[in-house]
Each structure stands twice: as C-alpha cells, then as structure tokens.
KEZA-25138 format. One record per residue (C-alpha): residue number from 1; residue in one letter; x, y, z. Coordinates in nm, 4 decimals. Each point is the difference from the previous one (the first is absolute). Last residue first. Example, Ala and Ser with C-alpha at 12.3 -4.5 7.8 and 13.67 -1.06 7.14 Angstrom:
% KEZA-25138
> num | residuo | xx | yy | zz
> 2 | s | 1.3670 | -0.1060 | 0.7140
> 1 | a | -0.1370 | -0.3440 | 0.0660
This chain:
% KEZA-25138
> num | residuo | xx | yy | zz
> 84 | x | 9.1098 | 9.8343 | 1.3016
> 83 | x | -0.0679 | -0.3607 | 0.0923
> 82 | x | 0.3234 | 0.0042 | 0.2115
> 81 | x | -0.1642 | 0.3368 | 0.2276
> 80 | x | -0.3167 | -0.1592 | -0.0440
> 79 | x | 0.1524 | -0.3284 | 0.1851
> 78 | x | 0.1939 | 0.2141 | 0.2822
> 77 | x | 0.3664 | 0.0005 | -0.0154
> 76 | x | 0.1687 | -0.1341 | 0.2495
> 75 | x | 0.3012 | 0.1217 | 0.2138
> 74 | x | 0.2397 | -0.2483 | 0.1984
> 73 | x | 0.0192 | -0.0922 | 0.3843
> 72 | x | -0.3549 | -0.1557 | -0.0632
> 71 | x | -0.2980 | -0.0682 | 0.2063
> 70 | x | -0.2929 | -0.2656 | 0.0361
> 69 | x | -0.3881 | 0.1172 | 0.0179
> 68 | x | -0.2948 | -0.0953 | 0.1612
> 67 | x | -0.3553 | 0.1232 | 0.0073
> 66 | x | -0.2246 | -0.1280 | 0.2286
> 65 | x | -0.3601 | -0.2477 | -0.0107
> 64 | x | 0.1483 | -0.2692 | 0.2265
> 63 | x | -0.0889 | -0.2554 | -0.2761
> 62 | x | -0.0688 | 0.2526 | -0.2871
> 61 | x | 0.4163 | 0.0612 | 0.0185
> 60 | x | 0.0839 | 0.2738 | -0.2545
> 59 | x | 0.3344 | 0.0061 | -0.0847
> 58 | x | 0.2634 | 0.2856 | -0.1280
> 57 | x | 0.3126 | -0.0442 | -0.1230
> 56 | x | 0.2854 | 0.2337 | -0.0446
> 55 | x | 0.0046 | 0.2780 | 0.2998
> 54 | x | 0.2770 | 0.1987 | 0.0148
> 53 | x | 0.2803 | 0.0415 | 0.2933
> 52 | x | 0.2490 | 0.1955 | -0.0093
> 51 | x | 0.3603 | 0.0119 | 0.1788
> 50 | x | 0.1760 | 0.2282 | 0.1984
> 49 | x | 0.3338 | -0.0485 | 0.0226
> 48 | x | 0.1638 | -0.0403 | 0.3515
> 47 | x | 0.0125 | -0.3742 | 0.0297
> 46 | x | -0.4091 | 0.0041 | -0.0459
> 45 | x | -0.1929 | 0.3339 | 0.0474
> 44 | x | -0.3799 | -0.0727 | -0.1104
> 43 | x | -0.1795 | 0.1391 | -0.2876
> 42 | x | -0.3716 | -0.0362 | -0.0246
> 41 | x | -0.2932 | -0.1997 | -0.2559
> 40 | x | 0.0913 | 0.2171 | -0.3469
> 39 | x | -0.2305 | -0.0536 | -0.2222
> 38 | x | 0.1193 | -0.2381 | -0.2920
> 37 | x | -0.3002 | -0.2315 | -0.0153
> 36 | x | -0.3234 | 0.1731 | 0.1203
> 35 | x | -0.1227 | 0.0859 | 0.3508
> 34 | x | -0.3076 | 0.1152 | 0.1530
> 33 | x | -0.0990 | -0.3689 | -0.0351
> 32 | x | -0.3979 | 0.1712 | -0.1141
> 31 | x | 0.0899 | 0.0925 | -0.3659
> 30 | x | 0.1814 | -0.3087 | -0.1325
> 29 | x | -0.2629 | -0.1698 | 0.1916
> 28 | x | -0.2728 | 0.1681 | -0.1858
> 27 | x | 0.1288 | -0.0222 | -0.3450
> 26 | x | 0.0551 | -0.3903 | 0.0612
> 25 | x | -0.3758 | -0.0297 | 0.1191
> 24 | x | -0.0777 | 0.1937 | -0.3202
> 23 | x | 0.1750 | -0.2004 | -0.1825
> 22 | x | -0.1107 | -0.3512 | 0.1109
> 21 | x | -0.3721 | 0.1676 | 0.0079
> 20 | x | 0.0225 | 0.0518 | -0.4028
> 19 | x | 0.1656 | -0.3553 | -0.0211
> 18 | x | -0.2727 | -0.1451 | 0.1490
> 17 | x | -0.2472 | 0.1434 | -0.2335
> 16 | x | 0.1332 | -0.2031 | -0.3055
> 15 | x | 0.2450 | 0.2064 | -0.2330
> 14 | x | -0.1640 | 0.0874 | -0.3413
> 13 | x | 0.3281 | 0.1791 | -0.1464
> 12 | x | -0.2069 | 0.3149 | -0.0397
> 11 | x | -0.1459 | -0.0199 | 0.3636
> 10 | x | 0.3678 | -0.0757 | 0.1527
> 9 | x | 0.1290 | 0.3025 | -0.1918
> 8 | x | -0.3024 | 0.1706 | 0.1680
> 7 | x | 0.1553 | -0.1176 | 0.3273
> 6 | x | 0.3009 | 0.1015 | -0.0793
> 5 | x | -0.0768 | 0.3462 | -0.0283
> 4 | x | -0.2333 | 0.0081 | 0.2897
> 3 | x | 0.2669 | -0.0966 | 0.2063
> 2 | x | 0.2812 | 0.2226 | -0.1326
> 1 | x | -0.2264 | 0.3143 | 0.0515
C-alpha cells in the first residue's frame, strides 16, 4: 500500500513518468533482496563470546545481475523504523 501511496503523491506533485518507474523499481528491489537493513545475517563464536552479525547496506549490482550486501558488528535500525 506504500507504493501506490506514493505514487499518487507523485501524480499530485506532477512527477514525470520516470520517476513513477524509479519507485516502483526501488519498491521491488526492496522487496525481492530477501533482506532489509537491520536483519540479523548469523552469529558466529569469536574469542568465546558470541557475536552478531546484521546486515547494513544493501546493493544491487545490474552488471552481474545479484544482490549484495556488507555487514555490521552493531544493530541498525531499518529506514521506516527511523521514519516512524
């Protein structure tokens, strides 16, 4: 429901037509990584404490056509969670 909500913001502001399929390309990403910032990637034993690993960027190579992402010791908070 987010999509189509900003895309009829995008309608009222008179966006042109390539920003309609720049968001929807974004919303479709976001939606196909199977990840999002802040998940939690694995936790691995190091020194004897156990230690957690969370995903905090995400990248989408159109090159080799895959989904990449680098990981944090540290937790992140998603960008709806700081929107909201």
């Amino acid at each position: 429901m987010k999509i189509i909500k900003r895309i009829f913001e995008l309608i009222k502001l008179g966006a042109p037509r390539n920003q309609y399929y720049l968001e929807v390309g974004v919303y479709l990403l976001k939606k196909g990584t199977g990840h999002q910032i802040g998940d939690l990637a694995y936790t691995q034993k190091i020194a004897g404490k156990e230690r957690a690993f969370y995903v905090s960027e995400l990248f989408y190579d159109f090159k080799r056509n895959k989904i990449t992402h680098k990981l944090s010791n540290t937790v992140i908070k998603a960008e709806d969670e700081k929107a909201g």
